[in-house]
TORNU-964631 format. One line per field, with one value per residue (C-alpha): z, y, x; residue in one letter. Coordinates in steps of 0.1 Angstrom, whole numbers, plus 2048, in hexadecimal, padded with zeros to 3 digits. Layout:
% TORNU-964631
Z	(Z / ...)
Y	(Y / ...)
X	(X / ...)
residuo	(A / ...)
***
This chain:
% TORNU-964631
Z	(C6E / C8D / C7E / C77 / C99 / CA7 / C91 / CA3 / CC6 / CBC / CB7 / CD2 / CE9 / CD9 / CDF / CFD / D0C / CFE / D03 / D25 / D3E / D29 / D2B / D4E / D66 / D74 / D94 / D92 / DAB / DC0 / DCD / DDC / DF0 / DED / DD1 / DD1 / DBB / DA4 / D89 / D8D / D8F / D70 / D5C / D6E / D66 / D43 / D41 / D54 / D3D / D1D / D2B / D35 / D5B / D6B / D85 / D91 / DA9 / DB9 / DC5 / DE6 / E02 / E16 / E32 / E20 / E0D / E2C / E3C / E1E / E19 / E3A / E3B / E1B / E07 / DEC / DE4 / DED / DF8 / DED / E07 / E14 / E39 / E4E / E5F / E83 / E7B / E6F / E92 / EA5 / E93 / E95 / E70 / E75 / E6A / E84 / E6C / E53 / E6C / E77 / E53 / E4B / E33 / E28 / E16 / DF3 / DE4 / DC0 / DBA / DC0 / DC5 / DD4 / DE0 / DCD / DD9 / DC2 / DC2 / DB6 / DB8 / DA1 / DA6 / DAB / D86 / D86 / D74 / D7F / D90 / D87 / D94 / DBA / DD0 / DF5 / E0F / E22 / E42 / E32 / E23 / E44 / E55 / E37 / E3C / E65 / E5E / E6B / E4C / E43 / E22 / E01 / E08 / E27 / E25 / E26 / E06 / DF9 / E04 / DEA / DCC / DC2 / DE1 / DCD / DE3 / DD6 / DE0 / E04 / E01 / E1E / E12 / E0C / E17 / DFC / E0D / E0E / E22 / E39 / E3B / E22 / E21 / E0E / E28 / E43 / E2A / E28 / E4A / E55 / E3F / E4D / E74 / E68 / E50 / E6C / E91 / EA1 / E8A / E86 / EAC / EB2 / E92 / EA6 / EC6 / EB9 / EAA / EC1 / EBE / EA1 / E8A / E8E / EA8 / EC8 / EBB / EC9 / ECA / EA4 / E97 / E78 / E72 / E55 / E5B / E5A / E6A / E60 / E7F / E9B / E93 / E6F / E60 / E4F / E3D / E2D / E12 / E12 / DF1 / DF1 / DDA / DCC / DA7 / DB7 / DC7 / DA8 / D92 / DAA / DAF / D8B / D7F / D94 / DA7 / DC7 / DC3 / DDD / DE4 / DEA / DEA / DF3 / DD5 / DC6 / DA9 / D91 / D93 / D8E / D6E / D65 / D6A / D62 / D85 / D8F / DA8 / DBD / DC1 / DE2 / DF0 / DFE / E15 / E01 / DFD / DD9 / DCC / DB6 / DA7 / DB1 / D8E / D8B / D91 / DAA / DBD / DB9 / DC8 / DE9 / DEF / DEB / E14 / E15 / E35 / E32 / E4F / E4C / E44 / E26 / E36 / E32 / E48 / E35 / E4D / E3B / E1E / E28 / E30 / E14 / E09 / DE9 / DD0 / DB7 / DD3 / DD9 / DFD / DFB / DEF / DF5 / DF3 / DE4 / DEF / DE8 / E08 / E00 / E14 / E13 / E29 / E32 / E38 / E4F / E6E / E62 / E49 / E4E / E2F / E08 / DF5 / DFB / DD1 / DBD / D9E / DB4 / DBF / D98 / D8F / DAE / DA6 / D82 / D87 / D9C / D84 / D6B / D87 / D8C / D69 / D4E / D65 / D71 / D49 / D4B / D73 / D6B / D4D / D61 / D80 / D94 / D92 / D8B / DAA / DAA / DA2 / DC8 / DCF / DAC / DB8 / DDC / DC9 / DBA / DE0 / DEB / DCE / DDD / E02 / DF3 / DDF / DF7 / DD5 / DCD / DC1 / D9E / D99 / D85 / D70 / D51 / D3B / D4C / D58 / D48 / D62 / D58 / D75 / D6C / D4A / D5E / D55 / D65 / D45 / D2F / D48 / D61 / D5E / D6F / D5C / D64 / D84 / D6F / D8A / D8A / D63 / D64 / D76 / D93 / DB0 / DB8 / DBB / DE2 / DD8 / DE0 / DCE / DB9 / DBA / DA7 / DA1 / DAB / DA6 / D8F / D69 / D5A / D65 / D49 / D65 / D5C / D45 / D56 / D34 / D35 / D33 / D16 / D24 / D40 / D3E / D61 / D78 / D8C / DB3 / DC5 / DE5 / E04 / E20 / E39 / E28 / E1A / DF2 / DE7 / DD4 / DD8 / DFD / DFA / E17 / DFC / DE2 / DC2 / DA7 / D8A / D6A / D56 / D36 / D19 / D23 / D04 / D0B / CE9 / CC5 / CDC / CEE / D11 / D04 / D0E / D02 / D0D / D02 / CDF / CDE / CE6 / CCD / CAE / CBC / CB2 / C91 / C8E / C9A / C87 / C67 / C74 / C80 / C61 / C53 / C6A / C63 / C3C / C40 / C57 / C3F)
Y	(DB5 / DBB / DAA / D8A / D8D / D8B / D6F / D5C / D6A / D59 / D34 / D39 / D42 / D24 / D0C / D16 / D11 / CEB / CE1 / CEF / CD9 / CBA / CC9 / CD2 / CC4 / CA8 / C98 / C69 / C66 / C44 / C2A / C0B / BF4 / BE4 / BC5 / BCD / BEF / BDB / BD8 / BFC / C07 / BF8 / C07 / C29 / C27 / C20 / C3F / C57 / C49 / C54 / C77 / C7F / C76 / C68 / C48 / C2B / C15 / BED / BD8 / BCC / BCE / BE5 / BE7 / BEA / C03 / C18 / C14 / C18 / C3C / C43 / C40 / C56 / C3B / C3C / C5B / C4D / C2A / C15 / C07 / BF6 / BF5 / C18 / C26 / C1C / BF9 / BF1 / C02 / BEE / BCF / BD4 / BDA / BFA / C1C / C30 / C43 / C4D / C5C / C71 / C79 / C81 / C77 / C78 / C58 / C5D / C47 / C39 / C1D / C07 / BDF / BBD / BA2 / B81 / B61 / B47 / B25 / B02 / AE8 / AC9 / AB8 / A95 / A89 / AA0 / ABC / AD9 / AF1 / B13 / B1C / B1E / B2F / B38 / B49 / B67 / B4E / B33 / B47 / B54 / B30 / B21 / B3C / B3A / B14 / B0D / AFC / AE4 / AD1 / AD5 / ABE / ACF / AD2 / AF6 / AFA / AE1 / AF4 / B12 / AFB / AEA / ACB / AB9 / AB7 / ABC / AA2 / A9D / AAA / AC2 / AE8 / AF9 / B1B / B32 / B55 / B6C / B6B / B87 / BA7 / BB0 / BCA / BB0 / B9A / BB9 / BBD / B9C / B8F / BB1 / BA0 / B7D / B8D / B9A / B7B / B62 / B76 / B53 / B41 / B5B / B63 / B41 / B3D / B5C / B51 / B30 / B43 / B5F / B5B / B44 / B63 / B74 / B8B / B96 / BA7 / BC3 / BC6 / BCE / BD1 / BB8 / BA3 / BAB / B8A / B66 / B49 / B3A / B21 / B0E / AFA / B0D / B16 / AED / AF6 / B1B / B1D / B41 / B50 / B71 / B87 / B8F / B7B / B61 / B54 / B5B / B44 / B2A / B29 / B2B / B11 / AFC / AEF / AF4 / AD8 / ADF / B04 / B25 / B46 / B67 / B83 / BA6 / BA0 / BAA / B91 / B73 / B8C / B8D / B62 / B5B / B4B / B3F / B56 / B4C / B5C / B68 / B6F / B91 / B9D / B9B / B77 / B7D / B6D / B83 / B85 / BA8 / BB6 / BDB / BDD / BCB / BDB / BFF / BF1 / BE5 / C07 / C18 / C10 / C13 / C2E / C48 / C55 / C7C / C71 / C60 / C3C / C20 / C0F / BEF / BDF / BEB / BE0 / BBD / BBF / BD3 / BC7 / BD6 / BB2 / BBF / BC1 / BB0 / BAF / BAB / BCC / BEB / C07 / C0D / C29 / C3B / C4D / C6D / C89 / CAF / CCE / CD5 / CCC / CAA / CA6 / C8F / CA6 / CB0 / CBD / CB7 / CB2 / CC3 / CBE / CD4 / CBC / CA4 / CB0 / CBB / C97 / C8A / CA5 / C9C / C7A / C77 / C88 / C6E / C54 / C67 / C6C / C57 / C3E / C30 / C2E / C07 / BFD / BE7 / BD6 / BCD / BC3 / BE4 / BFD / C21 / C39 / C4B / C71 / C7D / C66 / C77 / C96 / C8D / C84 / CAA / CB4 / CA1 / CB2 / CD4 / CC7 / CBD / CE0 / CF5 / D03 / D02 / CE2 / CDD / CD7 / CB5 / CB0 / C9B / CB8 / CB3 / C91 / C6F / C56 / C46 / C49 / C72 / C65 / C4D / C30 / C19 / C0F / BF1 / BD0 / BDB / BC4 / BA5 / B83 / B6E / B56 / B34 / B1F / B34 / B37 / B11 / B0C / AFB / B12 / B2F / B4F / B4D / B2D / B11 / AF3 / AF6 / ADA / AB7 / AC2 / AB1 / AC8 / ADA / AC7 / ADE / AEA / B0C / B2B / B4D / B60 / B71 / B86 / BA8 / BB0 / BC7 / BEC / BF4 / C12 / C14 / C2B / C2A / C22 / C41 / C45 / C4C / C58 / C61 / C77 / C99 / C9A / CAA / CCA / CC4 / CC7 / CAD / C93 / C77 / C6E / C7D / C64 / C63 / C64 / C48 / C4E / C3B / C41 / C4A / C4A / C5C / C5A / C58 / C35 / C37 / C4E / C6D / C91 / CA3 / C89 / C8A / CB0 / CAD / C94 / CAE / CCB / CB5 / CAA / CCD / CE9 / CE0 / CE4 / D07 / D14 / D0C / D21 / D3D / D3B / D3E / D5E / D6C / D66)
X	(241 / 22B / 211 / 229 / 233 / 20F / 207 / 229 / 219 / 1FA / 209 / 21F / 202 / 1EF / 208 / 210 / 1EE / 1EE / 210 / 218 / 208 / 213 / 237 / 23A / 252 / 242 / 257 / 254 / 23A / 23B / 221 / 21F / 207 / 1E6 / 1E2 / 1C0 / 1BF / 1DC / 1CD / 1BB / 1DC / 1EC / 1D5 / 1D8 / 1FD / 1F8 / 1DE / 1F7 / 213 / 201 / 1FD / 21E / 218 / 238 / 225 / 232 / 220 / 226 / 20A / 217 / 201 / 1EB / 200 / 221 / 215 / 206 / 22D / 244 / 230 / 233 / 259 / 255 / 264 / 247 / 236 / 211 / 203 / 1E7 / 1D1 / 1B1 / 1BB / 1B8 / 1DC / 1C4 / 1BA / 1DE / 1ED / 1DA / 1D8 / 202 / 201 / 218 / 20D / 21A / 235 / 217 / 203 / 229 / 228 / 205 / 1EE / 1C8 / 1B4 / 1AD / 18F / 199 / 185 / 169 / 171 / 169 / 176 / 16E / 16D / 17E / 17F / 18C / 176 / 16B / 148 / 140 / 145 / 168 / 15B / 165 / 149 / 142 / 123 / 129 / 111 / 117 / 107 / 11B / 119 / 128 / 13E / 147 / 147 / 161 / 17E / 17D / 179 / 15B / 150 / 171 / 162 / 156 / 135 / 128 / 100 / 102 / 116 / 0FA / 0DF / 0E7 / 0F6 / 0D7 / 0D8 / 0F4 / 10F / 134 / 14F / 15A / 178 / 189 / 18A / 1AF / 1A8 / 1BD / 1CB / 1E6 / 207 / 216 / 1FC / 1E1 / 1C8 / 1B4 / 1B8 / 1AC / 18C / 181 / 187 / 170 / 157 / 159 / 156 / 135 / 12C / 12F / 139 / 138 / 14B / 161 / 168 / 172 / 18A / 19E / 19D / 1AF / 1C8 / 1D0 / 1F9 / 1FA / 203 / 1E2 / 1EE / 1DA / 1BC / 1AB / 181 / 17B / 199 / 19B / 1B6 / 1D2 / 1E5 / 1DB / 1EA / 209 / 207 / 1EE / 1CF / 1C1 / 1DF / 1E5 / 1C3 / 1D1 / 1E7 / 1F4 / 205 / 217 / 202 / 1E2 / 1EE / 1FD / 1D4 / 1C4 / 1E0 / 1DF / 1BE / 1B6 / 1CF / 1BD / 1E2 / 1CF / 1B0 / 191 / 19F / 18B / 199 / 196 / 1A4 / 19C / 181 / 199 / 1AD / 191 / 18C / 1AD / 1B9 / 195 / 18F / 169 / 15D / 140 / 11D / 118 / 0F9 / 0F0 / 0D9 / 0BC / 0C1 / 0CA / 0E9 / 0FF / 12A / 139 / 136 / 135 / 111 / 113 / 131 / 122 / 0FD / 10B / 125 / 102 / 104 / 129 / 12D / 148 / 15C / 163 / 189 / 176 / 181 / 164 / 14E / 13E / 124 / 109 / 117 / 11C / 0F6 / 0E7 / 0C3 / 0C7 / 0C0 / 0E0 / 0F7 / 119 / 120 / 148 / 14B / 164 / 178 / 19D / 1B2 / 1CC / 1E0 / 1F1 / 1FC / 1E8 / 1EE / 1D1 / 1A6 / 1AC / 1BC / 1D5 / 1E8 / 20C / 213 / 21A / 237 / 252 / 25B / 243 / 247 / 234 / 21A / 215 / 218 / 1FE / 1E1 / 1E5 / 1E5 / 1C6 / 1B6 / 1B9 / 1AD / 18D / 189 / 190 / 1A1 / 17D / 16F / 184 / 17C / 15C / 16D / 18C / 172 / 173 / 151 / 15B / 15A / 134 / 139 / 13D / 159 / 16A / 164 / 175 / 197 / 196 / 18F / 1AA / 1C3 / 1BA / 1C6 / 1E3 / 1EA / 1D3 / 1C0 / 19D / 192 / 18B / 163 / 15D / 13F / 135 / 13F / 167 / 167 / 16B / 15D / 13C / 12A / 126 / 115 / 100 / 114 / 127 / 13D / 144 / 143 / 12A / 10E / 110 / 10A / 0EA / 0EB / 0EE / 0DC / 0BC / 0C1 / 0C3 / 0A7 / 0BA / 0B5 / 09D / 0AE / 0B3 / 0C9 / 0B3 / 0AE / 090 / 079 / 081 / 0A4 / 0C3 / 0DE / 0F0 / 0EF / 108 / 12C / 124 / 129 / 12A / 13F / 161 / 165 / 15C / 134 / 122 / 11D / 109 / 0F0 / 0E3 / 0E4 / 104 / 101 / 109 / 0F7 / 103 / 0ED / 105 / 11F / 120 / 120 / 142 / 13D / 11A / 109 / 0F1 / 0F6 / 0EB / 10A / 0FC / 0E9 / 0EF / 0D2 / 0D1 / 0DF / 0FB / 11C / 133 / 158 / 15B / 16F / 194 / 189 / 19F / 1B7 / 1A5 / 1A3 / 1BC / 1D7 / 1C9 / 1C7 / 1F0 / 1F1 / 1DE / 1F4 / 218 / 20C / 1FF / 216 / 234 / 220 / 212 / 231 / 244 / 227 / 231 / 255 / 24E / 239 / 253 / 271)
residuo	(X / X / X / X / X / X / X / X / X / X / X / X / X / X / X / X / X / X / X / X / X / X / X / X / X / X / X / X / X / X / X / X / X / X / X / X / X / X / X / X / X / X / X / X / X / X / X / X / X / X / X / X / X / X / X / X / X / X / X / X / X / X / X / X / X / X / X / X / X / X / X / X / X / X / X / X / X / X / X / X / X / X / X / X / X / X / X / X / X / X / X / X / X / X / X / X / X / X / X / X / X / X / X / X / X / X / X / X / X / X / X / X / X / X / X / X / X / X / X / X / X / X / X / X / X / X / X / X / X / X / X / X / X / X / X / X / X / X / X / X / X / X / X / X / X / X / X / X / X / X / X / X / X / X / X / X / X / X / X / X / X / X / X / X / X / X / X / X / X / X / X / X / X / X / X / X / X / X / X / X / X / X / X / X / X / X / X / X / X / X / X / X / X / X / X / X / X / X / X / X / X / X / X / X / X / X / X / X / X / X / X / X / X / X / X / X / X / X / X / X / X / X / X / X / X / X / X / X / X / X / X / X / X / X / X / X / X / X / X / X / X / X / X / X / X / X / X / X / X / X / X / X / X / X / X / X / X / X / X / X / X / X / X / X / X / X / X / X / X / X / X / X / X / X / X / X / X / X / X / X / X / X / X / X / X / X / X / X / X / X / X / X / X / X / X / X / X / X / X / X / X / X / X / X / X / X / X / X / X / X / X / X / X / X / X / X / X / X / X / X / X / X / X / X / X / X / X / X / X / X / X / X / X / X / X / X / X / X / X / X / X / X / X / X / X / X / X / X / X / X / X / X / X / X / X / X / X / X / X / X / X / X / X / X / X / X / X / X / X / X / X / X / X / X / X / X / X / X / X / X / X / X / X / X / X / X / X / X / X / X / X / X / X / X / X / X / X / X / X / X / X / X / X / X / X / X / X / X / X / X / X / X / X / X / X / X / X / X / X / X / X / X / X / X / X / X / X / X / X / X / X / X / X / X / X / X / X / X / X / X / X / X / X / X / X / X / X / X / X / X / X / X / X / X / X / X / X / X / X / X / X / X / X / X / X / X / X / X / X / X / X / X / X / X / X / X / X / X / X / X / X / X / X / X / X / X / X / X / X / X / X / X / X / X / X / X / X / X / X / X / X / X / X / X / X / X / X / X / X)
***
């Protein structure tokens, strides 16, 4: 009989180990803001579901999202745009900083620039290439139409049609707005300057020195030439359906990914032009500087010399609360089930959550930045934080790997033989022959070495002030695809157990 009983002790013990932290009580957890992680998000969601984690999250905004968690009406915000910028910018954020918070890196993205425009014969183009000035000149309207000589310059000398440019951009506050308007200030200062100055009070608001703006203008002398859509989906489908004719946008990457949307090659600091692929994403954050609250600095970025680089290229975050290791924290949860369901969720997002970011148009966070969403979970919790590695941790980047969807397609004008790689016609050529751009389907696998540098910041778990890199070596996701380990050890224990313990039941009858 004792022996029966220890062979029940023995399942139970089993079982208990595998089934427990699936079957804990895990509180709904809440998010909202930034459109730019959306994507990201759905498929975190869809992850979390499949492991029993109870997350919900809307893509709104940045700034609604930095609000609605500090009124503690979602349980953690998305965002792009720091709780300072969007205080003095009047974007709100007072009641997060009241309630504390800490930033939370998640995932590495860019902003594309999308377009709508047909060439002289009416086909539609493709293949546009544009320097950061003129991409900076366009969006403060500096550059009006479609046939200006310095959009000619980089497109093979063929000019496109002189028709008046619809600038494409979103309504009310946006963190995407705050990032790529930082951009254009750098891109083209002068340009730029002006552009505010003409709309100081037409919606813009009274900027400060520095601070970038989260709003464009919905009256005064530019705003005829904007057409501003609510969301993130709305640009990409508009702009993609092609109802808005001689339009250029500004949208996450993911969404030109996911509505198939041309996104222009823009050239980077070493005069090279290049999409913001994956590999080219995690090249230019190689000179992404980090504050010691883990919020982003991205001059260097928009300047990196690296030839691979995409200058347009960020940051997501997710803002959460912690009791201690920043200044800013005020404390966690007050429901245990909560902060069960947060730790457990950013796990998944530093884990397997980054194996799909480059095939969806993100590029998976490098290992440090992984390692600083465990070091976040312990200022939430106040317990050691758990150690990742590539024996532990899904995300490609610790099997020197970006994932599926990193490599960026070849430039089809220099493939062509209609420009030279720093975009200028190439002799006896008169313009692009073919309207064939590149591929917006997901890549073959990339096998470099993921982009992980950082000069200026301590390494998490690690010491080193560089950001760790990674060998070069295949990255195998395994036999499970995306659905990960853990869930299919759950999965083997419930076909499994009943069969043992009906063993066990037998023996003890």
């Amino acid at each position: 009989m004792i022996r029966r009983l220890a062979a029940l002790g023995g399942v139970t013990v089993l079982l208990s180990l595998v089934i427990t932290p699936g079957a804990a009580a895990l509180s709904r957890v809440t998010g909202s803001g930034s459109s730019y992680v959306g994507p990201a998000m759905n498929d975190w969601q869809n992850g979390a579901t499949s492991r029993g984690i109870p997350v919900n999250y809307s893509a709104t905004n940045s700034p609604a999202g930095v609000n609605q968690y500090g009124d503690r009406t979602v349980d953690f915000g998305g965002t792009e745009a720091e709780v300072s910028s969007l205080i003095a910018a009047g974007g709100g954020g007072l009641s997060a900083q009241t309630r504390g918070y800490q930033y939370v890196p998640d995932v590495a993205g860019a902003v594309a620039v999308m377009y709508n425009v047909t060439d002289q014969g009416g086909k539609r183009v493709d293949y546009l290439h544009l320097t950061r000035e003129v991409i900076g000149r366009i969006f403060s309207r500096d550059i009006t139409r479609w046939s200006d000589p310095a959009i000619t310059a980089t497109n093979g000398g063929k000019p496109l049609p002189d028709q008046p440019i619809t600038l494409v951009g979103r309504t009310g506050q946006s963190g995407t707005t705050a990032l790529f308007y930082d951009f254009i200030a750098h891109a083209a200062p002068a340009a730029y300057n002006r552009f505010v100055s003409r709309n100081i009070g037409n919606g813009m608001g009274n900027l400060p020195a520095g601070v970038r703006p989260i709003q464009l203008p919905g009256q005064g002398p530019d705003a005829e030439w904007y057409r501003l859509l609510a969301d993130s989906d709305q640009i990409a489908k508009s702009v993609g359906s092609g109802s808005i004719p001689f339009s250029i946008a500004y949208d996450e990457f993911a969404y030109a990914q996911l509505y198939k949307v041309p996104a222009a090659w823009v050239q980077n600091g070493a005069g090279q032009y290049t999409q913001p692929y994956a590999e080219n994403i995690a090249a230019a954050l190689k000179h992404a500087e980090l504050r010691p609250d883990l919020s982003q600095k991205l001059d260097k970025v928009y300047s990196n010399t690296d030839p691979k680089s995409y200058p347009i290229s960020a940051y997501s975050y997710v803002m959460m609360p912690c009791t201690s290791g920043r200044d800013t924290c005020r404390g966690g949860y007050g429901d245990p089930g909560k902060t069960d369901t947060m730790t457990a969720f950013l796990e998944h997002v530093a884990c397997d959550g980054q194996i799909n970011m480059a095939r969806i148009g993100y590029s998976p966070l490098p290992p440090n930045l992984s390692q600083e969403i465990m070091n976040s979970n312990a200022r939430l919790t106040g317990r050691p934080a758990k150690q990742l590695n590539a024996g532990n941790c899904g995300n490609p980047t610790f099997h020197g790997s970006l994932g599926a969807g990193a490599a960026s397609p070849p430039d089809p004008l220099v493939t062509g033989g209609i420009i030279n790689p720093d975009g200028k016609p190439k002799a006896g050529t008169s313009g692009p022959k073919t309207s064939a751009g590149p591929s917006t389907g997901p890549a073959t696998g990339d096998k470099t070495a993921t982009a992980t540098a950082n000069p200026d910041e301590e390494s998490a778990g690690g010491g080193s002030k560089n950001w760790r890199e990674a060998a070069p070596a295949a990255y195998d996701e395994g036999g499970f695809g995306g659905f990960g380990g853990w869930a299919a050890l759950v999965l083997f224990v419930a076909i499994v157990a009943p069969l043992v313990m009906r063993g066990v039941v037998r023996k003890l009858r």
